[in-house]
C-alpha atoms as a printed R data frame, in Angstrom:
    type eleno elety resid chain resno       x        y       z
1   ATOM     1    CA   UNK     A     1  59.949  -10.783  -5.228
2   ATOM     2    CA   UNK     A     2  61.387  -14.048  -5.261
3   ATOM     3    CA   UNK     A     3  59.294  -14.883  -2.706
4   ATOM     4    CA   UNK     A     4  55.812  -13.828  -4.988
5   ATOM     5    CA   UNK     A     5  57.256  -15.556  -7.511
6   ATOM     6    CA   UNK     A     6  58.119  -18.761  -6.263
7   ATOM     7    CA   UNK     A     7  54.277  -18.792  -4.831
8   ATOM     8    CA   UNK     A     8  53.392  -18.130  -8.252
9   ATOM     9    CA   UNK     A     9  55.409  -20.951  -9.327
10  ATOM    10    CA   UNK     A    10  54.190  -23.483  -6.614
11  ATOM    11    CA   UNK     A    11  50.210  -22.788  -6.942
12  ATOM    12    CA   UNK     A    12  50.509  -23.729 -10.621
13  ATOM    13    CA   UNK     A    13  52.777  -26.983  -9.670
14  ATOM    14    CA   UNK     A    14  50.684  -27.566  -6.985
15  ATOM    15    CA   UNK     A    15  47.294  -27.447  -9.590
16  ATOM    16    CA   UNK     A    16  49.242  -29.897 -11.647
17  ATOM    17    CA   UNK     A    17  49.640  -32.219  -8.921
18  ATOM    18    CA   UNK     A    18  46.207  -32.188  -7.910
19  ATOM    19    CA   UNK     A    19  45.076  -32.741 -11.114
20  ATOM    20    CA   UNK     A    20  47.304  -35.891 -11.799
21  ATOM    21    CA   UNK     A    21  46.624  -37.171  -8.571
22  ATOM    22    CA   UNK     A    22  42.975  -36.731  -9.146
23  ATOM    23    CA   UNK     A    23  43.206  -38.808 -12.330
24  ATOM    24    CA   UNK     A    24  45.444  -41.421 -11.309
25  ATOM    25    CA   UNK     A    25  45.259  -41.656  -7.414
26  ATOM    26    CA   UNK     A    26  42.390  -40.017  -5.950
27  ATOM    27    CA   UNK     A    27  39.646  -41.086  -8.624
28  ATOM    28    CA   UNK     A    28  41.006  -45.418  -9.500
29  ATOM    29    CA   UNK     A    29  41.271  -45.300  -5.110
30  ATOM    30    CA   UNK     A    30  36.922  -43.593  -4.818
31  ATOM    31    CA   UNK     A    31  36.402  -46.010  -7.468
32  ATOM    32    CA   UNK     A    32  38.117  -48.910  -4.887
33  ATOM    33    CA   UNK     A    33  36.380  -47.488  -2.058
34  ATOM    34    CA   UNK     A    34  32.767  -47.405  -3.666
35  ATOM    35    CA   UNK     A    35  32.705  -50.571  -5.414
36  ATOM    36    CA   UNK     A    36  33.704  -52.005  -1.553
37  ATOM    37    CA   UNK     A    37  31.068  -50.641  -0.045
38  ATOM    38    CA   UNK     A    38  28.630  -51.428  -2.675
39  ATOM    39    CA   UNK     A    39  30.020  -54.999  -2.148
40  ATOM    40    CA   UNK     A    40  29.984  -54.878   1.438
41  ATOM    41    CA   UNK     A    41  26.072  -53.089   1.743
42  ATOM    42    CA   UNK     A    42  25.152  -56.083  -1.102
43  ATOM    43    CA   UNK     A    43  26.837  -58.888   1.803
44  ATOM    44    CA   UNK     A    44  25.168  -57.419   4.035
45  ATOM    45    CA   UNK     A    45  22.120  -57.170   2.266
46  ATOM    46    CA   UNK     A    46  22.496  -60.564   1.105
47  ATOM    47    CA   UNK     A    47  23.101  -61.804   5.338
48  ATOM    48    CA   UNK     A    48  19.904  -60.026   6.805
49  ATOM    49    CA   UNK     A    49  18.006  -62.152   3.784
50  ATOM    50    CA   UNK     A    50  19.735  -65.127   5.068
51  ATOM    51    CA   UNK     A    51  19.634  -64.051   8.660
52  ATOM    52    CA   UNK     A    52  15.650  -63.461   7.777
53  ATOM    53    CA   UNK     A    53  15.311  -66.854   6.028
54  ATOM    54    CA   UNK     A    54  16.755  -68.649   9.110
55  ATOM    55    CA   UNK     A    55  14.592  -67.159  11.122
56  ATOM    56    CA   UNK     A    56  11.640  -68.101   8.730
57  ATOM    57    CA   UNK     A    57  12.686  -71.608   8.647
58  ATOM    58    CA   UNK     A    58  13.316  -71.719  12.435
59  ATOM    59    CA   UNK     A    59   9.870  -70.447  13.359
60  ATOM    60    CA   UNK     A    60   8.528  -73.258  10.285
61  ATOM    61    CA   UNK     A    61  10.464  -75.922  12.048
62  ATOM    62    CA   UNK     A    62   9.484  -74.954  15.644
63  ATOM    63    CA   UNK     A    63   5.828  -75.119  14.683
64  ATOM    64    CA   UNK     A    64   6.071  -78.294  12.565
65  ATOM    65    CA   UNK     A    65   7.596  -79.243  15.815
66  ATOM    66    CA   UNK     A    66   5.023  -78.485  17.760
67  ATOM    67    CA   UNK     A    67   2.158  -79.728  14.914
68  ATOM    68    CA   UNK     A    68   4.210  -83.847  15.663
69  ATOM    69    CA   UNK     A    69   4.249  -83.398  18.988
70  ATOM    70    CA   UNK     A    70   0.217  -82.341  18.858
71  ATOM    71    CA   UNK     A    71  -0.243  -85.152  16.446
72  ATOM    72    CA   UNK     A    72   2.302  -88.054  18.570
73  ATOM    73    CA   UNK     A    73   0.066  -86.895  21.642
74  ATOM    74    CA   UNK     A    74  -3.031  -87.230  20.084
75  ATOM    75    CA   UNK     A    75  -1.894  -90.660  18.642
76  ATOM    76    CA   UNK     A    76  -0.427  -91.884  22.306
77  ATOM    77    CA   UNK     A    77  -4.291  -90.997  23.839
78  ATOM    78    CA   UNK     A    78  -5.769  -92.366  20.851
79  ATOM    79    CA   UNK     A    79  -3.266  -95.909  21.596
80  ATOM    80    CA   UNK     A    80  -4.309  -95.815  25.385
81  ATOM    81    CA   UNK     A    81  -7.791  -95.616  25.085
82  ATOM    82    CA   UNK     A    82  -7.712  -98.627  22.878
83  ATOM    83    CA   UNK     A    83  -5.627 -100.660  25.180
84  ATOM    84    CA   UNK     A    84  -7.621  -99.921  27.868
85  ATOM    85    CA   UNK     A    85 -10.799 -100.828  26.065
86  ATOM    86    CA   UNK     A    86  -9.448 -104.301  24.307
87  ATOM    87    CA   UNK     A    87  -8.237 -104.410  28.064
88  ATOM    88    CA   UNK     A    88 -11.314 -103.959  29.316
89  ATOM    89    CA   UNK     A    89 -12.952 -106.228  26.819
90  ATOM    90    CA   UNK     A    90 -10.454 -109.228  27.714
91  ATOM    91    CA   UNK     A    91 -11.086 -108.843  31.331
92  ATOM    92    CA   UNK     A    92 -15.041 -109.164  30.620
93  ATOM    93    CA   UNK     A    93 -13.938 -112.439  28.243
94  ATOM    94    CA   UNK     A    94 -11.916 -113.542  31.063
95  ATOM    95    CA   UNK     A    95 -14.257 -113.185  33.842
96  ATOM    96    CA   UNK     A    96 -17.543 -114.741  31.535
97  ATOM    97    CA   UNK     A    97 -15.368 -117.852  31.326
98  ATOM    98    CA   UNK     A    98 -14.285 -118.087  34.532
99  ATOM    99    CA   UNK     A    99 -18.077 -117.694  35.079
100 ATOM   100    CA   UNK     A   100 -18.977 -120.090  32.797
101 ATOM   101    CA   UNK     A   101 -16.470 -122.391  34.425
102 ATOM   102    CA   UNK     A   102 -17.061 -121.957  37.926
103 ATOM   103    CA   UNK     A   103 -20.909 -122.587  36.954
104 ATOM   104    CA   UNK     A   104 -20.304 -125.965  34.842
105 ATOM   105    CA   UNK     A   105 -18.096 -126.768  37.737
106 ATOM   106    CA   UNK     A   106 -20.892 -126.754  39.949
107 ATOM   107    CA   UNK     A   107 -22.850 -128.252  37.573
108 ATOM   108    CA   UNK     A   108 -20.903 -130.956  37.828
109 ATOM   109    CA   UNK     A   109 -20.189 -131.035  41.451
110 ATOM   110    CA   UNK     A   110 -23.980 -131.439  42.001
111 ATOM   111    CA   UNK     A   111 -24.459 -134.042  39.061
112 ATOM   112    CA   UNK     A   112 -21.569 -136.411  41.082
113 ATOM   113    CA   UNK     A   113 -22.799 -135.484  44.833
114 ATOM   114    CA   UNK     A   114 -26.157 -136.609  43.367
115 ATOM   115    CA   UNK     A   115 -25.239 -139.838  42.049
116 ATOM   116    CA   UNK     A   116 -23.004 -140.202  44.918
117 ATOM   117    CA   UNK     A   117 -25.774 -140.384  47.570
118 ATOM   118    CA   UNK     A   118 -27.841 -142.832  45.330
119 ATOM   119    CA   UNK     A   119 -25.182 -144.939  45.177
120 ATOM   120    CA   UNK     A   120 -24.639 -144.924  48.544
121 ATOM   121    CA   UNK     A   121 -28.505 -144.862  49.098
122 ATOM   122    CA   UNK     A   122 -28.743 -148.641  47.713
123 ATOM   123    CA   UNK     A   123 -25.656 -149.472  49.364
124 ATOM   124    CA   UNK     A   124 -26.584 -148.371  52.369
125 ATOM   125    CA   UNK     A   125 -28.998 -150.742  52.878
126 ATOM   126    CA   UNK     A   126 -26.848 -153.532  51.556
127 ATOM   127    CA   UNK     A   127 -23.849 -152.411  53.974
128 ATOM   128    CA   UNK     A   128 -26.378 -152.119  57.103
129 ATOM   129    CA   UNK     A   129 -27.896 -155.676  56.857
130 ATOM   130    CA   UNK     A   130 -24.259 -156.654  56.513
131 ATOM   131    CA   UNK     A   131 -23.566 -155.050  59.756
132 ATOM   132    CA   UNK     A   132 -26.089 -156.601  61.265
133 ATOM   133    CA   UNK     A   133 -25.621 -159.931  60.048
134 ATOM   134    CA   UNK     A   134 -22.213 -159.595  61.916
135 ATOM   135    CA   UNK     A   135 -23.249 -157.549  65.027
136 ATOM   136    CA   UNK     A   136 -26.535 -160.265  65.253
137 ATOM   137    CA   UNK     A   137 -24.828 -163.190  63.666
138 ATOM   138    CA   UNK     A   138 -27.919 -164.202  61.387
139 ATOM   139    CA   UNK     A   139 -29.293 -163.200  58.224
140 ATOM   140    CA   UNK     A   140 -31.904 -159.723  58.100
C-alpha cells in the first residue's frame, strides 16, 4: 500500500513540478527560443535582400561596364577615322606643295637655262672671233 500511495503522492508532486517548470523554465526558455529564430529568419531575410541587391548592383555595374566600353570603342573608331582623314588631308597638302614646288622649280630651271644660252649666244660670237684672232693672229 505504501507503494500505491507513494505513486499517489509522486503524480501530484510530479504535476506541481511540471506546472512550475512550465511557468518559469519551459515557457521564459520557448519564449528565448522563438524570439531567436524570429531574429535569425529576419537576418536571414534581411541577407538574401542584401545578397539580392548585390547581385542587382553587380549585374548594373557589369552592364554599365559594358555600355563604357561600347561607348570608349565607339569613341577610339570615331578618333581613328579622323586621324586618318586629317592624315590623309595633310599628305594631299604635302604632296600639292611639293607639286607646286617641284613645278616653280622647273619654272625656274627653264627661265635660267634660257637666259643662259642667250647669254652665251652673244658671247659666243664675241669668244669665237677672239679665238680666231689668236689662232689667225688678225682681227675677224
Amino acid at each position: 500500500m505504501t507503494e500505491h500511495l507513494s505513486f499517489f503522492i509522486q503524480v501530484p508532486l510530479f504535476l506541481a513540478l511540471w506546472a512550475v517548470l512550465t511557468r518559469f523554465w519551459f515557457r521564459p526558455a520557448m519564449h528565448v527560443v522563438r524570439e531567436r529564430a524570429k531574429r535569425s529568419e529576419g537576418a536571414l531575410a534581411e541577407a538574401r535582400k542584401v545578397q539580392a541587391e548585390t547581385e542587382r548592383l553587380r549585374v548594373e555595374h557589369a552592364a554599365a561596364l559594358d555600355q563604357a566600353r561600347a561607348e570608349a570603342h565607339h569613341e577610339m573608331q570615331e578618333m581613328l577615322r579622323q586621324a586618318e582623314t586629317e592624315q590623309r588631308r595633310l599628305i594631299d597638302g604635302a604632296t600639292e606643295d611639293a607639286q607646286r614646288s617641284l613645278a616653280e622649280a622647273r619654272t625656274q630651271i627653264a627661265e635660267q637655262v634660257a637666259t643662259a644660252r642667250r647669254s652665251l649666244r652673244s658671247e659666243v660670237q664675241v669668244i669665237a672671233r677672239e679665238v680666231a684672232r689668236t689662232i689667225i693672229g688678225r682681227t675677224v
